[in-house]
N, CA, C and O atoms as a DFTB+ gen file, in Angstrom:
464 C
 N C O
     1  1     107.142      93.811     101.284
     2  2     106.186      93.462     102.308
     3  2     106.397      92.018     102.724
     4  3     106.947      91.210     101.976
     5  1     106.000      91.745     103.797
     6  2     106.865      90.554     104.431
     7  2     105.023      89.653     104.426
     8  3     103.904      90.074     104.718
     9  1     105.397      88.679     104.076
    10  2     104.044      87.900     103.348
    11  2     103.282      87.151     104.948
    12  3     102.267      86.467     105.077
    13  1     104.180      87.594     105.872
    14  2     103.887      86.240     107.085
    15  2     102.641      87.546     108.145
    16  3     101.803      87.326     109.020
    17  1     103.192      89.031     107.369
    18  2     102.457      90.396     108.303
    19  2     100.953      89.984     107.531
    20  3     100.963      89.277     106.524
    21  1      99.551      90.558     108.177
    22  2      98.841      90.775     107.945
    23  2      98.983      92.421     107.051
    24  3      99.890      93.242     107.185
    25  1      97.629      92.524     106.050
    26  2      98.233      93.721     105.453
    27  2      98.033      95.137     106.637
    28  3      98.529      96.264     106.633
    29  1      97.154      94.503     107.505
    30  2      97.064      95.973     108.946
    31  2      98.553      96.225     109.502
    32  3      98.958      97.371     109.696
    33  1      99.236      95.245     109.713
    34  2     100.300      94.862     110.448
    35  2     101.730      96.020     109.489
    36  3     102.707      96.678     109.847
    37  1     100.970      95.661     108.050
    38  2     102.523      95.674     107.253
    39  2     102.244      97.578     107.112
    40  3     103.218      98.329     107.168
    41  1     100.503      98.250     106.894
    42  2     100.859      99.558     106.984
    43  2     100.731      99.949     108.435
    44  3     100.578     101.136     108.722
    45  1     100.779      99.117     109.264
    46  2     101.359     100.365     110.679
    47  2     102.250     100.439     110.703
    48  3     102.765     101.533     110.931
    49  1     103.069      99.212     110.460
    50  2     104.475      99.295     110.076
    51  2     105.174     100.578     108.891
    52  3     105.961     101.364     109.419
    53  1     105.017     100.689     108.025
    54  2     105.055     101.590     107.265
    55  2     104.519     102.289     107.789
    56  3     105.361     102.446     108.673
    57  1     103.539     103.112     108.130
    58  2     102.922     104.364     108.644
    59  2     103.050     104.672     109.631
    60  3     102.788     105.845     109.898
    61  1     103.565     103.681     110.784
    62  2     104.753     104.870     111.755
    63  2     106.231     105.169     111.651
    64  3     107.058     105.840     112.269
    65  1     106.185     104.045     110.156
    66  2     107.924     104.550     109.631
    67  2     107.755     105.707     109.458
    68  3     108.171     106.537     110.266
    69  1     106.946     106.108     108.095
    70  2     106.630     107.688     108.416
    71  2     106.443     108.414     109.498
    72  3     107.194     109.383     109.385
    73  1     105.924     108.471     110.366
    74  2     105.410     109.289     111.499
    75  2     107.197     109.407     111.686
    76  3     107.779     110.443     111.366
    77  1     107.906     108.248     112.220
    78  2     109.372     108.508     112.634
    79  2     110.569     109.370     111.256
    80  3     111.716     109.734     111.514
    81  1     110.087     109.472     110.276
    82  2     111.299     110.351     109.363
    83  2     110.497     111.223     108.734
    84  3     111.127     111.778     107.835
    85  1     109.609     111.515     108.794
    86  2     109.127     112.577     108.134
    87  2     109.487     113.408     106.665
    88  3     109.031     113.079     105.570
    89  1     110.190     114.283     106.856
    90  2     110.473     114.478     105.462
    91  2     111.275     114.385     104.758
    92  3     111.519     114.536     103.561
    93  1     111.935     113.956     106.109
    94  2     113.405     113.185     105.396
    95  2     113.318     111.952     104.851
    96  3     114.387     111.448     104.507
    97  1     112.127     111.209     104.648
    98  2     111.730     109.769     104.660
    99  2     112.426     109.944     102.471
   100  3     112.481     111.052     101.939
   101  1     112.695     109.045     101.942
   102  2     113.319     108.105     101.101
   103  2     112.480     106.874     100.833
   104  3     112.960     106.096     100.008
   105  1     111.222     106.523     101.418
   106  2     110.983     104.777     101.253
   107  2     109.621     105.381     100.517
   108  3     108.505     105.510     101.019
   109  1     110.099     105.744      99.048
   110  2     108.727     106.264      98.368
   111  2     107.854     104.851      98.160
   112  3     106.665     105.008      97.885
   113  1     108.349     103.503      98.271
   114  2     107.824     101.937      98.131
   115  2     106.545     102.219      99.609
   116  3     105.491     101.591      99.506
   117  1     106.687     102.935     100.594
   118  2     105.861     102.453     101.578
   119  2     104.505     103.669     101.117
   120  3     103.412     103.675     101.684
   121  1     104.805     104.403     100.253
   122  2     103.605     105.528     100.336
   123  2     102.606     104.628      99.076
   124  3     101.377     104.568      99.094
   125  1     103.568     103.948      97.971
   126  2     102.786     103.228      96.914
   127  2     101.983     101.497      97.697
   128  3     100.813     101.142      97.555
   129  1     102.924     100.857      98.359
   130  2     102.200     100.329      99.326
   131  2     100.804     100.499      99.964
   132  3      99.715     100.043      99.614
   133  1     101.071     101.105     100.762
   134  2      99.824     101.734     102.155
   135  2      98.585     101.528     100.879
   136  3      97.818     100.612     100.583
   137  1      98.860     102.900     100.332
   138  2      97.818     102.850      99.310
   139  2      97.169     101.431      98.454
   140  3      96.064     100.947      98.206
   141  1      98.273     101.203      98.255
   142  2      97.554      99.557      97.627
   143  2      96.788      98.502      98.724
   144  3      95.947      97.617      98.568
   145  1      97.401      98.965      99.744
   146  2      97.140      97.926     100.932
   147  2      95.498      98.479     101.234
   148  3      94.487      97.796     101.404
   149  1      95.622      99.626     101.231
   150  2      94.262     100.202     101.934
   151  2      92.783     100.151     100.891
   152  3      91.591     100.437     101.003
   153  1      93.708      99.605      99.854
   154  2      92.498      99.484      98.655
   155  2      91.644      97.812      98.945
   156  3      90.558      97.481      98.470
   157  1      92.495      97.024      99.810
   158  2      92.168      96.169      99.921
   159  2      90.850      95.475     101.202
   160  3      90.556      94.328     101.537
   161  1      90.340      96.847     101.616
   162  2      89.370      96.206     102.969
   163  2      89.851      96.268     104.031
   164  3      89.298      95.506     104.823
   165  1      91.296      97.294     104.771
   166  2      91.363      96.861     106.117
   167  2      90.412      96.820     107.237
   168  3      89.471      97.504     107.640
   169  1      90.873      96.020     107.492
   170  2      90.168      96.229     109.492
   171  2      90.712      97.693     109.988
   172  3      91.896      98.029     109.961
   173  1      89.656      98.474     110.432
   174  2      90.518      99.568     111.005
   175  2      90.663      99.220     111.959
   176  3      91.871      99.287     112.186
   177  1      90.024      98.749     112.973
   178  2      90.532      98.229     114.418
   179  2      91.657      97.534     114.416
   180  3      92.450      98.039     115.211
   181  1      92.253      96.233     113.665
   182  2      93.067      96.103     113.957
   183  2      94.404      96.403     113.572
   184  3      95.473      96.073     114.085
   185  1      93.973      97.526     111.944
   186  2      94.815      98.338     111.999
   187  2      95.344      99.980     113.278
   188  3      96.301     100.730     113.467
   189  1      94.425      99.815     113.630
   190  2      94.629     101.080     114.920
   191  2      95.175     100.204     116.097
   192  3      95.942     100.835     116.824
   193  1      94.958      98.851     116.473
   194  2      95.675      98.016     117.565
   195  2      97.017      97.463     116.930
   196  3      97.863      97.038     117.718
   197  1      97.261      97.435     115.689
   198  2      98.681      96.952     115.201
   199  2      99.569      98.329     115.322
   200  3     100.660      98.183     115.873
   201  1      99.188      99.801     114.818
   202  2      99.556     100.730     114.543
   203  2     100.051     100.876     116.988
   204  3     101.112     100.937     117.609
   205  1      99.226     100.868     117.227
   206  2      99.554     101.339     118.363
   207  2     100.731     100.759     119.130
   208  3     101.640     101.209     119.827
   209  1     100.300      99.496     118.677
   210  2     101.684      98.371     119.419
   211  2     103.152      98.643     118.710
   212  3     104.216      98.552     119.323
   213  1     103.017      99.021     117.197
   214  2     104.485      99.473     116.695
   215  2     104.668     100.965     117.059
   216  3     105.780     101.445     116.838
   217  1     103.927     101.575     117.469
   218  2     104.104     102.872     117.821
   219  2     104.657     102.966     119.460
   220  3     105.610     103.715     119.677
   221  1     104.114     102.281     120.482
   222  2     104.167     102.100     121.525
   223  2     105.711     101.732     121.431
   224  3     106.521     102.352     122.120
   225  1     106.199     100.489     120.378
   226  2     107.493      99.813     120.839
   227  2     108.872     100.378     120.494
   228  3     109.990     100.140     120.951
   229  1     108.267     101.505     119.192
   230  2     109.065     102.500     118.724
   231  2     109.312     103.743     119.797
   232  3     110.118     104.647     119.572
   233  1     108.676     103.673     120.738
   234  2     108.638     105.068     121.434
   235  2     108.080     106.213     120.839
   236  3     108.438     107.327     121.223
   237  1     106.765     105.992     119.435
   238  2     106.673     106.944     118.598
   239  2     105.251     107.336     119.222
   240  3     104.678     106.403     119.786
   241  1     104.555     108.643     119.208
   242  2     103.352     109.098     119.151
   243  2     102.770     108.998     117.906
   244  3     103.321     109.421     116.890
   245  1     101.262     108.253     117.928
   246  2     100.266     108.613     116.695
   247  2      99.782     109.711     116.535
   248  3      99.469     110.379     117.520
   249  1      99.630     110.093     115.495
   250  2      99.464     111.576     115.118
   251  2      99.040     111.614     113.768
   252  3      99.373     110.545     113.256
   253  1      98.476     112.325     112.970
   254  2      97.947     111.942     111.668
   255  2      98.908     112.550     110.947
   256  3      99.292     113.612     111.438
   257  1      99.581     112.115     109.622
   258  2     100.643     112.173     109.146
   259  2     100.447     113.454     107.996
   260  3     101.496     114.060     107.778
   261  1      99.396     113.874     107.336
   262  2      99.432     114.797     106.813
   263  2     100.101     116.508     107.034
   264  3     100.677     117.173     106.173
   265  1      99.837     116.851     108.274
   266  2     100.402     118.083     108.505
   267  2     101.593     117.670     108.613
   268  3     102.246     118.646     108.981
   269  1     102.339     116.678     108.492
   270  2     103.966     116.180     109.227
   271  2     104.409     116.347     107.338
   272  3     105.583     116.659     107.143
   273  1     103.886     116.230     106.586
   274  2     104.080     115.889     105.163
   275  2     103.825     116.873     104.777
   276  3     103.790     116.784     103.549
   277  1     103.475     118.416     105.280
   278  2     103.226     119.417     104.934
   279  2     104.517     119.520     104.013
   280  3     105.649     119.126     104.291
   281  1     103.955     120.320     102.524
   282  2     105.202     120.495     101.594
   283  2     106.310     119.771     100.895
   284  3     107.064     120.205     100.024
   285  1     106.250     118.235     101.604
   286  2     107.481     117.293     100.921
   287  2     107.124     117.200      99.362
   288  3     108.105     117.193      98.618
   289  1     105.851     117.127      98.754
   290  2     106.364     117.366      97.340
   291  2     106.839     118.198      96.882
   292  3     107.410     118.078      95.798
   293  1     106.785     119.206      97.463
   294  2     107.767     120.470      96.887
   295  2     109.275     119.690      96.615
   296  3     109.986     119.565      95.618
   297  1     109.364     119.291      97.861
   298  2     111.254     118.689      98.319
   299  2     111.142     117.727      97.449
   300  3     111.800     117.902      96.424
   301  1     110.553     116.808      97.509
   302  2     110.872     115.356      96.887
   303  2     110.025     115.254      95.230
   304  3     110.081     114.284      94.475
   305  1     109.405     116.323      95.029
   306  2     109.029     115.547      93.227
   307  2     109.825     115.403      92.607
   308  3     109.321     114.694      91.737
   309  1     111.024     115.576      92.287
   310  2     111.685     115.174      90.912
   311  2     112.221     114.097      91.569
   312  3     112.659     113.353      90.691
   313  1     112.413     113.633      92.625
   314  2     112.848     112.392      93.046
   315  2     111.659     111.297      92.390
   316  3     111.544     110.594      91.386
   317  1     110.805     111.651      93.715
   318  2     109.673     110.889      93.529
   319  2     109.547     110.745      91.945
   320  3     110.097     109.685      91.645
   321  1     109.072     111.346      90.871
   322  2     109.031     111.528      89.532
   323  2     110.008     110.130      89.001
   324  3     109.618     109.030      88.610
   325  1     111.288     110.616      89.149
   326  2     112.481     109.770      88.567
   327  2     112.493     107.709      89.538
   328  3     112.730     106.618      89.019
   329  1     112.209     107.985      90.678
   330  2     111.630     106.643      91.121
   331  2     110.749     105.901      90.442
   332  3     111.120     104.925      89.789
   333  1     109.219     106.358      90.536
   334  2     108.527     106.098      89.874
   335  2     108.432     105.574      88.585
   336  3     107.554     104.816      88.173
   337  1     109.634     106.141      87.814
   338  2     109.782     106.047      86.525
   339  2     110.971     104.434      86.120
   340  3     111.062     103.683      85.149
   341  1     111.657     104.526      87.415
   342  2     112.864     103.581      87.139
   343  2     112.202     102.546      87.767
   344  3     112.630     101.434      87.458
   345  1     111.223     102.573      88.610
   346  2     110.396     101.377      89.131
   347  2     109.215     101.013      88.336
   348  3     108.646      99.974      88.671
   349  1     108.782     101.623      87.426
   350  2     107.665     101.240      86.398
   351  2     106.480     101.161      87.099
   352  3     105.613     100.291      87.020
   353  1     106.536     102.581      88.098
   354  2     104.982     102.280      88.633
   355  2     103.918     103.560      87.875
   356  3     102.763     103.834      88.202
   357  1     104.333     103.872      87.333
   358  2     103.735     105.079      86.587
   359  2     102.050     104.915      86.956
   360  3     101.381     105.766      87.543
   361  1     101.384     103.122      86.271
   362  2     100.361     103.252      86.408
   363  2      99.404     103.169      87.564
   364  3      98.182     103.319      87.543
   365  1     100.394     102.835      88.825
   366  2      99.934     102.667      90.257
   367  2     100.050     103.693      91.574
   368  3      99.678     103.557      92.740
   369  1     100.556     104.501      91.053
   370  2     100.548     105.769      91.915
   371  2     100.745     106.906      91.049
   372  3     101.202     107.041      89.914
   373  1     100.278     107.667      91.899
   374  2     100.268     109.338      92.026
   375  2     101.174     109.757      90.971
   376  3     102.274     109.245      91.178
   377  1     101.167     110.588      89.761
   378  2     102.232     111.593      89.719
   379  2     102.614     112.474      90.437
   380  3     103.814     112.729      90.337
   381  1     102.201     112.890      90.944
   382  2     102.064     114.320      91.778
   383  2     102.656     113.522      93.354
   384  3     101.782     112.778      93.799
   385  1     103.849     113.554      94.164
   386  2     104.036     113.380      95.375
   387  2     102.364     113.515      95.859
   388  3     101.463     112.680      95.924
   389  1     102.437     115.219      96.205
   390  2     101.650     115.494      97.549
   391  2     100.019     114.877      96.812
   392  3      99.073     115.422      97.379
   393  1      99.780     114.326      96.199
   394  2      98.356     113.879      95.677
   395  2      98.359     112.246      96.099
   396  3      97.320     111.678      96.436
   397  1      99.510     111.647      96.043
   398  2      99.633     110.394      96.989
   399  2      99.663     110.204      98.159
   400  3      99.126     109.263      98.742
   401  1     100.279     111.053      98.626
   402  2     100.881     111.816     100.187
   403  2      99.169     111.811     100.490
   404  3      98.830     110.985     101.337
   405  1      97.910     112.756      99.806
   406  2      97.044     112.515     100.434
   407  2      96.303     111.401     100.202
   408  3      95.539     111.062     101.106
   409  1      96.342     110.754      99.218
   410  2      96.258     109.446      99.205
   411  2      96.405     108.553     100.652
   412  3      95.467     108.148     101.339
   413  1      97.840     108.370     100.905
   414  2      98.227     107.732     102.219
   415  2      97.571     108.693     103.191
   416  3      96.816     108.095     103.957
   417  1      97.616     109.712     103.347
   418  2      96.702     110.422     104.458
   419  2      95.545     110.128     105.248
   420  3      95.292     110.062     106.451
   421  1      94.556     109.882     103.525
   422  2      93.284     109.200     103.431
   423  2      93.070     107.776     104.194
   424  3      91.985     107.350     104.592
   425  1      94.066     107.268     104.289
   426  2      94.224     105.581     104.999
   427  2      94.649     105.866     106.806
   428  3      94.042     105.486     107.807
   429  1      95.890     106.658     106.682
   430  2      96.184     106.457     108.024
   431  2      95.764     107.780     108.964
   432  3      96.025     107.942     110.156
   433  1      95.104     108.591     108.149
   434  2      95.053     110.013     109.510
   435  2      93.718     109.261     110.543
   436  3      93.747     109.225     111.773
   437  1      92.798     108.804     109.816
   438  2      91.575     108.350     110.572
   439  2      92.380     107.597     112.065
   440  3      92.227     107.881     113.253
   441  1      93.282     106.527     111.383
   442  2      93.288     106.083     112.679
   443  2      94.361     106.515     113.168
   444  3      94.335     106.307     114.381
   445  1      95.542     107.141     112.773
   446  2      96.369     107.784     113.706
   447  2      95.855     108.933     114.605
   448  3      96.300     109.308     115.690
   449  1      95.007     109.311     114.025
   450  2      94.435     110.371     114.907
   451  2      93.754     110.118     116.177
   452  3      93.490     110.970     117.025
   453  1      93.434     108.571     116.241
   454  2      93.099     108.199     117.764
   455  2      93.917     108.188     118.545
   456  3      93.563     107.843     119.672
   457  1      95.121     108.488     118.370
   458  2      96.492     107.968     119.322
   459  2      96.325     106.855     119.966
   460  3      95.758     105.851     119.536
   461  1      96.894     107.030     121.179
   462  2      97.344     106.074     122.319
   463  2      96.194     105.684     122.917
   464  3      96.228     104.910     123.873
């Protein structure tokens, strides 16, 4: 996380990375993120005006990311699992992918779901 972003700034950033790779996404760091970030008090407004402007510049639509994440723990737990494990986050996220997955859900569907 880049220390100069506000933390609204750093998960729109991350949370329209997702919206753009979906289940092909690899950056299991932005799902343990968000979550930490969102534990912290965001602004939703200016997380929904940061989210829109990286979405806007990406050419990406907001959309709430859960149905897009439909099933990736199926695909990705033993990844996710073996990450987790070589990154020593055991005690900060999810075992379970899709139980983090709604975790991050919980943070960004509210305001992705306002779109544009």
């Amino acid at each position: 996380m880049s220390p100069s972003l506000s933390p609204e700034s750093t998960v729109a950033e991350k949370g329209v990375t997702i919206l753009e790779r979906g289940i092909t996404s690899t950056r299991w760091r932005d799902f343990v993120d968000i979550v930490a970030l969102g534990g912290t008090g965001l602004d939703v407004e200016a997380l929904l005006e940061a989210s829109r402007a990286v979405a806007d510049y990406r050419g990406i639509e907001l959309q709430a990311i859960k149905p897009l994440l439909e099933g990736y723990g199926e695909v990705g737990q033993a990844k996710w699992a073996a990450w987790r494990r070589k990154e020593k986050l055991e005690a900060v996220c999810e075992e379970d992918l899709d139980e983090q997955i709604i975790r991050v859900a919980a943070i960004l569907d509210p305001v992705f779901s306002q779109g544009v």
